[in-house]
N, C-alpha and C positions, 0 to 999 in steps of 0.2 A: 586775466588771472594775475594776482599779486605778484613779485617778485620774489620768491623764494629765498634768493642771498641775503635781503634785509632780514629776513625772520631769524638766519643764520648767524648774522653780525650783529641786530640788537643784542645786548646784555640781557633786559627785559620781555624781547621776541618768543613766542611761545614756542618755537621750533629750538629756541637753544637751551642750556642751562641758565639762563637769567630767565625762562617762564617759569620761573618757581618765586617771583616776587617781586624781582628788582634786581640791580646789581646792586645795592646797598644793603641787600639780606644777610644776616651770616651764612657761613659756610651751614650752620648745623640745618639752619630753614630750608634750604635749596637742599642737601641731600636729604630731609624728609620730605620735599614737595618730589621730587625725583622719585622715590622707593612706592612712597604712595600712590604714583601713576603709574608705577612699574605693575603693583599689589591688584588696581584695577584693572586693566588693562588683563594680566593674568589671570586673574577671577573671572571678567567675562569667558575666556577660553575654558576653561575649566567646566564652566556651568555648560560651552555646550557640547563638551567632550561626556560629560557627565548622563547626558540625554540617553547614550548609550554603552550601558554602565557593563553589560555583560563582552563588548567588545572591548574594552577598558582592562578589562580584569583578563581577559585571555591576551591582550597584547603586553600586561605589564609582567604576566605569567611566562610568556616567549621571549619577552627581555630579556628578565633573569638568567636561563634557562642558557639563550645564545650567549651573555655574556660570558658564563661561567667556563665556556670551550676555552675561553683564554687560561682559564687556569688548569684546566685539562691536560691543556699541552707543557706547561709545568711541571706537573703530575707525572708528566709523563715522559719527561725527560731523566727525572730521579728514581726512573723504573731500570738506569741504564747506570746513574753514579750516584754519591751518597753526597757532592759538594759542586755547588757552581761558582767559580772566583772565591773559594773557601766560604761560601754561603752555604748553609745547609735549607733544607724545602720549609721550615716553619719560618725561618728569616727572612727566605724567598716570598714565602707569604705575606709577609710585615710590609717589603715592597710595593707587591701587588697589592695588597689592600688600600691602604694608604693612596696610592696613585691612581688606582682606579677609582676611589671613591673621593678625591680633593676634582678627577677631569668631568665626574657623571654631575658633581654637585655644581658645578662649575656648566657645564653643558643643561642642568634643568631651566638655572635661572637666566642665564647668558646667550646658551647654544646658537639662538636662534639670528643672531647678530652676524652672522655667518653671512644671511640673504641681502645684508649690506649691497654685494653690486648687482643683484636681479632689480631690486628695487628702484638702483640708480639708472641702469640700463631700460625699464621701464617707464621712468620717470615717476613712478607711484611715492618714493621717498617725498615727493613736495607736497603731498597731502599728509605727511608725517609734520612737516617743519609749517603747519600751518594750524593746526590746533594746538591748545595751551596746555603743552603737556611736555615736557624733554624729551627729544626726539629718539634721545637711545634709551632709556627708558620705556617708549612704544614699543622700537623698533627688539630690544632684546625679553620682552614679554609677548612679542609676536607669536600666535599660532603655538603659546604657552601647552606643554602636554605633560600631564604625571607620568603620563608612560615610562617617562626618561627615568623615571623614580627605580627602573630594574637597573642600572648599573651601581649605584651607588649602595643599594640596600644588599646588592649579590656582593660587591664590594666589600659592608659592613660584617659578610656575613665570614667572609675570608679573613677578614682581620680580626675579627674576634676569635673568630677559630686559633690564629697563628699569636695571638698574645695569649690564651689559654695553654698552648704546647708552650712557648717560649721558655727556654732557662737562662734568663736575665736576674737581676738579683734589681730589685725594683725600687728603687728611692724616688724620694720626691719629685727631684727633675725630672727624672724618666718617666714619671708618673702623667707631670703636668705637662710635659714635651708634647706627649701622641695628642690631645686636643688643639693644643696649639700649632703642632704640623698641618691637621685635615683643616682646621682652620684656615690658616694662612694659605695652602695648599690650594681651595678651592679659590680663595682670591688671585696668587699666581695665577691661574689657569684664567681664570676670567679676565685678568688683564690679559695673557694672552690672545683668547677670545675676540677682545674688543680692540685691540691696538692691532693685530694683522688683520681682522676684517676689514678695519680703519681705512687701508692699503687700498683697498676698493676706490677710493675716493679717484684716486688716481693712477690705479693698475687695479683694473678691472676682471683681467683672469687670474686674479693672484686665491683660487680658494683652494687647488694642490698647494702652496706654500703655505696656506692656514692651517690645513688641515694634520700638514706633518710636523709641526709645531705641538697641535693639540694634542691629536689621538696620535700621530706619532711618537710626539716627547712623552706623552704617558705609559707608551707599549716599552719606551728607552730606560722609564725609571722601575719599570717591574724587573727589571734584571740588576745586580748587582755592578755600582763600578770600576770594579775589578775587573769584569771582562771587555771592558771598553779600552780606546785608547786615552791617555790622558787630554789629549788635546779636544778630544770629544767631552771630558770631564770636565775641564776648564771652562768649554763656551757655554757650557749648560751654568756656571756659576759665576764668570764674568759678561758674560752673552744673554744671553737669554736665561733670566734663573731660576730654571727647571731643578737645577739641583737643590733647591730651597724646602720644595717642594715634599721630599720624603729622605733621598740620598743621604744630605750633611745631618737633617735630626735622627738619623736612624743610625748614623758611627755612632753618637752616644750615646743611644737608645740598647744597641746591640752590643757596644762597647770593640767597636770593629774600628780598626787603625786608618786613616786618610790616605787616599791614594796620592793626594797631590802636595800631603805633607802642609796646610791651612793651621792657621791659627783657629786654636779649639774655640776662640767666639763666633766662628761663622758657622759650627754646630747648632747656635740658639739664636740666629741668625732672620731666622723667616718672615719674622713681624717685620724688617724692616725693608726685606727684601721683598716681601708682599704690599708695603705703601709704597717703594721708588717703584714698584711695576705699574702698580695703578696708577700711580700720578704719571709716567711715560706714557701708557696706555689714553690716561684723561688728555694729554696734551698732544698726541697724534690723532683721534677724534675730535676734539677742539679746530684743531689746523685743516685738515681734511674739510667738518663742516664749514668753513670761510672761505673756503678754497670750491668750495660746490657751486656752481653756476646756476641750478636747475637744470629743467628739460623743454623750456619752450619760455613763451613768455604771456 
């Protein structure tokens, strides 16, 4: 069997991101050779989840369904007060939507990038890094399911509810902010996704640390941060920047004052905080794949 690390080290190796042409590609060729092995790759899944369409439709029915208990308990805290950190329950909404639907949208296309270290532990990743296809690109279209499609749509359906109640007085930014948040939002999460999966490479049991990252940091941005401490507020926006996310776009969305007292451009902040993630994210997968040995030889 081939050596697996060359597939990883060639530029032009199909296992890495130089199988999209060459290292002389632009940038724009390689991330469409990328998206379009991601597209296939997902498609076959699809087609044979698709086989059994009535089991499809009652699991994506039971998603929904169990997502929605998250906001339940929202519900039903404001059964007891009328404000949480001077949030009232449709702003509470604004939260929760937004963040559950930037981690579900983020978790369809992504999610699966997770299996990062069963695969390495396996050894099966070197059948990844040997076909002419970007390896994470395979690997996060793996075992592709719509199913996932129940958080982000129970999500959409929360957020549209809580901008329908909303008494915001609506201008243009505010207008164009909330696409540009879920936008950005699901990129953050995907770079989180793929840069602590990353970790695998060389901390192996690291998928409790993924995980409270992910579905953690997204259960962290449904509550107001207000009732956090600052210094949890900080590392979410100099650390890890979950506060990108929904948090900072929604003070001026809601027109709600900064806990940590920021300059009001890291309110419209998210684009940029959504490409330094990815590129972090792209350059700790990058290190990681060079850094892989295989599993035999």
């Amino acid at each position: 069997m081939a050596d697996p690390t060359l597939t990883a080290r060639e530029p032009g190796g199909p296992g890495g991101l130089g199988g999209l042409g060459g290292a002389r590609d632009p940038l724009a060729a390689r991330t469409a050779w990328a998206l379009r092995s991601w597209w296939l790759t997902a498609a076959m899944w699809t087609r044979a989840l698709m086989t059994y369409r009535a089991s499809f439709v009652m699991m994506t029915v039971a998603n929904v369904l169990i997502t929605f208990l998250d906001f339940v308990v929202i519900i039903l805290m404001f059964q007891h007060t009328d404000r949480l950190g001077d949030w009232n329950l449709p702003e509470l909404g604004f939260l929760y939507g937004t963040s559950a639907f930037a981690l579900g949208t983020a978790n369809l296309f992504v999610g699966t990038v997770d299996a990062l270290g069963q695969r390495i532990r396996t050894g099966t990743l070197d059948t990844m890094l040997v076909r002419p296809a970007p390896a994470l690109a395979q690997i996060c279209a793996e075992r592709f399911s719509l199913r996932r499609l129940g958080r982000p749509v129970q999500a959409a359906a929360v957020l549209g509810w809580s901008l329908w109640v909303l008494d915001v007085r609506w201008t243009w930014d505010r207008v164009l902010l909330v696409p540009v948040l879920l936008f950005c939002g699901a990129l953050i999460f995907a770079a989180v996704f793929i840069g602590f999966a990353s970790l695998q490479f060389w901390w192996g049991e690291s998928g409790e640390l993924h995980h409270s990252f992910t579905f953690g940091g997204a259960t962290v941005l449904q509550y107001p941060p207000t009732v956090f401490a600052k210094e949890l507020v900080a590392g979410t926006v100099f650390g890890v920047p979950l506060a990108f996310v929904n948090w900072l776009p929604a003070l001026h969305i809601l027109d709600k004052p900064d806990p940590l007292g920021l300059p009001a451009a890291f309110r419209f902040a998210s684009p940029l905080a959504a490409v330094l993630a990815l590129a972090v994210a792209g350059l700790v997968w990058r290190t990681g794949l060079r850094a892989y040995r295989g599993a035999g030889s």
